[in-house]
N, C-alpha and C positions, 0 to 999 in steps of 0.2 A: 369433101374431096371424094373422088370418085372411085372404084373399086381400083380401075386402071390406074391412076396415079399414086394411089398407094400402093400399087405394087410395084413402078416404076419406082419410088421414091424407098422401098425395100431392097430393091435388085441395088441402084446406087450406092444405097446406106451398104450393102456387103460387099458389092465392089470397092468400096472404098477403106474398109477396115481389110477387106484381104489382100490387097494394097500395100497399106502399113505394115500390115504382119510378115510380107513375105521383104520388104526393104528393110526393115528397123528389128524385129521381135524375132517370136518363134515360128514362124511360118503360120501355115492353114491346114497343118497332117500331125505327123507326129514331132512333139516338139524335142529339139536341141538344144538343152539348156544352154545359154550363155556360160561362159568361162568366169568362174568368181573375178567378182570386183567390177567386170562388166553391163553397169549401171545402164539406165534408161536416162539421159538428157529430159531436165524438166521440160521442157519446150516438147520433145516427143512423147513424154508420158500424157503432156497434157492433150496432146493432139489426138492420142490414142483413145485417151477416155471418155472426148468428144466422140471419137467415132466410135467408140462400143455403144453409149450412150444413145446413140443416132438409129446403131441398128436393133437395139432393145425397145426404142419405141414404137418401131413400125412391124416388129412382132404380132403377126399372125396367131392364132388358137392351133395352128399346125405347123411345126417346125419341122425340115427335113435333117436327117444326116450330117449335110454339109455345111447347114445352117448353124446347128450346134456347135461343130467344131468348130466355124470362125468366130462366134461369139464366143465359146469357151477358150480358145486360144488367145482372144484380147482379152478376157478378162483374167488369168492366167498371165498375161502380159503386165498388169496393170496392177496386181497384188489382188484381186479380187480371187483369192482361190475357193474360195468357200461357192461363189456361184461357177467359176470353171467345173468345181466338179459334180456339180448339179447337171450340169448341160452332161458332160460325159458320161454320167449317169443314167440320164433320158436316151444318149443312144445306145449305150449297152442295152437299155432295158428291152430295145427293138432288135439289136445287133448285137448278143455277147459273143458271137465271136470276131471282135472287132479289133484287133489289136490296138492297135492306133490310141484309140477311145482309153483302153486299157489300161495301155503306158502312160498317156496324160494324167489319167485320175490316178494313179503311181506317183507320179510328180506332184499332182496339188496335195496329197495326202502329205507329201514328205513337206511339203510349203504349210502346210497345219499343224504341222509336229502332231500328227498322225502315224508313225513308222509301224505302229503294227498294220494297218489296215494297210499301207504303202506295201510293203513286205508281203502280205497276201496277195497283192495285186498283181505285183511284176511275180508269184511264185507261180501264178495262174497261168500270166501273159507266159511263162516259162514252159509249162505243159501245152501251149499251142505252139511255143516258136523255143524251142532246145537252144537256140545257135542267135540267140541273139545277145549278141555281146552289151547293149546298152542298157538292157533288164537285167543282166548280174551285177554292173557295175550301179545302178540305183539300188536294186534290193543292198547290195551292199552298203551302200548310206543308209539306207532304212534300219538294218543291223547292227551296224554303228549304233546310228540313233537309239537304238534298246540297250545298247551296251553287249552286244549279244556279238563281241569281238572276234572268235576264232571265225566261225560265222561270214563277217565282212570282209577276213583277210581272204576268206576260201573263196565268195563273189567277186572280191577283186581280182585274183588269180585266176578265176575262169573265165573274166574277161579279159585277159593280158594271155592267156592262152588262147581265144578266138580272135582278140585282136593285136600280135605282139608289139603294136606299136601306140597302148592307148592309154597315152600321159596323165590321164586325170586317174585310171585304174591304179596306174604303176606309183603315182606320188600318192594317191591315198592310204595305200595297200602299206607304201614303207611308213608312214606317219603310224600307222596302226603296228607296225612289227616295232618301232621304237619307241609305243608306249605299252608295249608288252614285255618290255628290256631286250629285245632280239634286235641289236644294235648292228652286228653281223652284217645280218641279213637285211636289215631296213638302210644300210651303207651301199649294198650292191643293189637293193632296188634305186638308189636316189642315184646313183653312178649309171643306173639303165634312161634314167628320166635324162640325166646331165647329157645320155650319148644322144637321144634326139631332137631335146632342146633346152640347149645349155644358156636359154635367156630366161630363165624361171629364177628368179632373187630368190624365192621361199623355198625352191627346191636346195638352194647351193644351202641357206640358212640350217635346213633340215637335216642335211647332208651332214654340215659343222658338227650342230648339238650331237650327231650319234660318234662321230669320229671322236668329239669330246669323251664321250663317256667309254668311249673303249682307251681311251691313254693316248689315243693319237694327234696332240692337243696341237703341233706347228700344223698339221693335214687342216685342222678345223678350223684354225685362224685364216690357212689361208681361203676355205670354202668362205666363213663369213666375211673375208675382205672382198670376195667375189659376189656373193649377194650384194653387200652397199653401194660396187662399181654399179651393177645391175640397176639397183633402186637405191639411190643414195636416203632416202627416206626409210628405209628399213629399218624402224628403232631398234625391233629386237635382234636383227643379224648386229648390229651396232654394240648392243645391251650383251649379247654374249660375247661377242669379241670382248670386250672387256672385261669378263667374267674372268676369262680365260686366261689373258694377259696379265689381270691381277694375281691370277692362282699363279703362274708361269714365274711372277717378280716386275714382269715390264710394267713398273705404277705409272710412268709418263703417260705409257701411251693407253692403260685402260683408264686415264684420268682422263682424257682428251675425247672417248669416244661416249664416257659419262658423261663429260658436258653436251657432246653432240646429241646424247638420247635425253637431257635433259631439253636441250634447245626443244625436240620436236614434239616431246609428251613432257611438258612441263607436270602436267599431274601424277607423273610418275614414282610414290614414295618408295620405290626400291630403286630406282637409280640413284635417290638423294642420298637412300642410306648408304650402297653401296661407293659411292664418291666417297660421305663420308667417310668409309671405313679406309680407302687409299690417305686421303688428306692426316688424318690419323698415323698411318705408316709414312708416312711424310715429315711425321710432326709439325702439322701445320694445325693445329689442334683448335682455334679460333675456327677456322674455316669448317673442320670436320663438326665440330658444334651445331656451325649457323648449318650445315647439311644436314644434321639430327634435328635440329628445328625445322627445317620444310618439312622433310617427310613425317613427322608428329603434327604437322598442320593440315600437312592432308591427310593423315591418317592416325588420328589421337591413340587408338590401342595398339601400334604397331610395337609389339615387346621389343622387336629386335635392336628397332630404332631406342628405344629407353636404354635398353643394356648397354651398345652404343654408346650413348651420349655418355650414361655413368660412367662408360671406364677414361671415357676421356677425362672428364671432370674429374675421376679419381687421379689422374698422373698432373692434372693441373692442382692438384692439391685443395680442391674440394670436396672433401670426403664427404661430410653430410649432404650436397648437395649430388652425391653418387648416389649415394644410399637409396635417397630419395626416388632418384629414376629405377634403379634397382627394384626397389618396392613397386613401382609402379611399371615395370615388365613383368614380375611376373603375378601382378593382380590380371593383368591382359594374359601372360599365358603362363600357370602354375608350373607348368612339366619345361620351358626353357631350362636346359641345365645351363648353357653359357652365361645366364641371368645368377641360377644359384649355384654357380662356382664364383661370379665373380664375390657378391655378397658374402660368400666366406671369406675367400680374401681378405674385404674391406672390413669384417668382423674381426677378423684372426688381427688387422694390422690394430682395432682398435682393442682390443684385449678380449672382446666379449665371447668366452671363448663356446658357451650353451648355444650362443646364433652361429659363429661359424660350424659346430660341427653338426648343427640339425640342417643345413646349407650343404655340406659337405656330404652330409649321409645321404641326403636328394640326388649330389649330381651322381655317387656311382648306383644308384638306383636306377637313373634315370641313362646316364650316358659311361658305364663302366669303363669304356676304354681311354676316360679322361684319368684312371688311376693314378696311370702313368705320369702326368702333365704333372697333380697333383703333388706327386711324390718329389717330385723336382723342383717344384715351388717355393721358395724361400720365405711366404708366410703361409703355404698350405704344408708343407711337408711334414713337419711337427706334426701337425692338427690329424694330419692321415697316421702317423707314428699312433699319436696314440689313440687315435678309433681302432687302431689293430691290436692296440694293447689290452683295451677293454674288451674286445671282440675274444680275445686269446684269455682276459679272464675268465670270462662268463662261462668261455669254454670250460675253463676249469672245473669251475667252479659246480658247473653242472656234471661233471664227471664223477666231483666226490661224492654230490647227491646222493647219484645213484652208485657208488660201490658201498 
């Protein structure tokens, strides 16, 4: 082939991926990340990685600039980060002050689970361009990604300050203040998200779980029944409406939205358990069983589900068969105290009274403000009687010691 047609046959191959890039992808400059969830169609992935492929063969010993960036921007399209940021490497190497270049390899860093080196990049691209709202809002993913949270709430915030209207800033920012407990404030960030676009399911979802946890529990039900309108596929706007409903008393209706989040993540053993535990206050005790068996099927160490199933089997009047799961919650997790309160119970009803009160001495070890429950209990309350009795001996007892 002749000089000329392979260069002919190069200019094509880039015509044609920069093409693609600017229809389907990230363009051929600085790229826009797509909006999560916003996938590549197999049909265009594959069509893409024909033409990166096309223009990597007729590669030349000398690459320009622009060369770089449309192969690195399809490969960067294509999951190929590790060579995007090779290419964007090669032209910083000629061009550091290339913004463009800069922010890409920003990007594929954060596509490597790289954030420290991501987090340098866009701190760099920051001392050439101050005012660029899309490099605070990545470094701030990038600081996420270290766990380096006050951090990525302040990048999110300096880009909701240069850009007051930029939703991916604003809903990250609140997700990050509501897993710092500042429910507050991560309420009035998702209400900023809601006023410019209130077709975001995960935002109204987000919105719910903080309203939950500040006591505003009808506010939240109604956010997660608005996420579901949104995306009826939304397990978990689904999975906490029901949480919530359950806590509230309405078992009908957190029954109905457990089987809905069963229907759609059948693998799910916390909605089995949780059903369970409705079917249970239901007395439908059969059913809540067969629900403690899913989730022990998909998830054999699940203590909660064990405890669970014992107490049910305990009101069916199969104590040793309580015990049993009992035993085997808390070999899965030692420190459950709902495991070793109930096992005192079931001790205390069978007389043995050295296992219920070394049971008994675990839960206020472990969970004290069950004293209470304890005390009211009609086969613990004896048993806490006299743990305070011996407690109030030894007191004694050690006082005469020493006079």
């Amino acid at each position: 082939m002749t000089d000329h047609a392979q260069n002919r046959g190069h200019s094509n191959s880039l015509a044609a991926l920069s093409a693609l890039l600017e229809q389907y992808a990230t363009g051929t400059g600085r790229i826009t990340p797509r909006p999560r969830g916003a996938r590549l169609s197999e049909e265009i992935r594959a069509t893409l990685e024909e033409a990166v492929a096309a223009l990597e063969n007729t590669f030349g010993e000398l690459v320009s600039p622009e060369e770089l960036f449309v192969f690195g921007n399809g490969c960067y399209a294509i999951g190929r980060h590790a060579d995007a940021s090779e290419a964007y490497m090669s032209i910083l190497a000629d061009e550091p002050s290339n913004a463009d270049a800069r922010f890409n390899l920003g990007l594929a860093y954060l596509r490597l689970r790289s954030p420290q080196d991501a987090v340098r990049e866009f701190t760099d691209l920051l001392v050439q361009q101050p005012l660029l709202a899309e490099a605070f809002y990545q470094r701030g993913n990038g600081n996420d990604d270290l766990g380096q949270t006050d951090r990525a709430i302040a990048d999110y915030g300096r880009a909701i300050e240069l850009e007051p209207e930029y939703v991916h800033a604003m809903f990250n920012r609140g997700i990050l203040l509501a897993q710092t407990g500042r429910h507050q404030e991560a309420v009035a960030q998702f209400d900023k998200v809601n006023a410019i676009r209130p077709d975001i399911s995960n935002n109204h979802l987000n919105h719910g779980a903080s309203l939950d946890e500040l006591g505003r529990h009808d506010e939240a039900i109604s956010a997660f029944t608005k996420a579901t309108e949104l995306n009826p596929e939304n397990s978990l706007a689904l999975f906490n409406r029901a949480r919530t409903n359950y806590y509230l008393g309405n078992l009908e209706s957190a029954l109905t939205d457990y089987s809905a989040v069963i229907q759609l993540t059948p693998e799910d053993a916390e909605a089995f358990n949780n059903r369970g535990l409705i079917y249970d206050a239901l007395k439908d005790y059969e059913s809540a069983v067969a629900d403690f068996d899913s989730a022990l099927e998909l998830r054999p160490l699940f203590a909660e589900a064990h405890s669970n199933r014992g107490a049910v089997l305990e009101i069916m009047g199969d104590l040793d068969g309580a015990l049993v799961e009992y035993n085997h919650s808390l070999e899965s997790d030692p420190e459950l105290a709902s495991a070793h309160y109930n096992a005192a119970r079931l001790y205390s009803r069978t007389g043995d009274v050295a296992a219920c009160l070394k049971h008994l001495e675990r839960v206020l070890e472990i969970a004290p403000q069950l004293a209470e429950d304890a005390a009211n209990d009609e086969h613990l309350g004896w048993a806490l009687e006299m743990k305070n009795l011996r407690r109030d001996m030894e007191s004694q007892d050690g006082n005469q010691e020493e006079n």
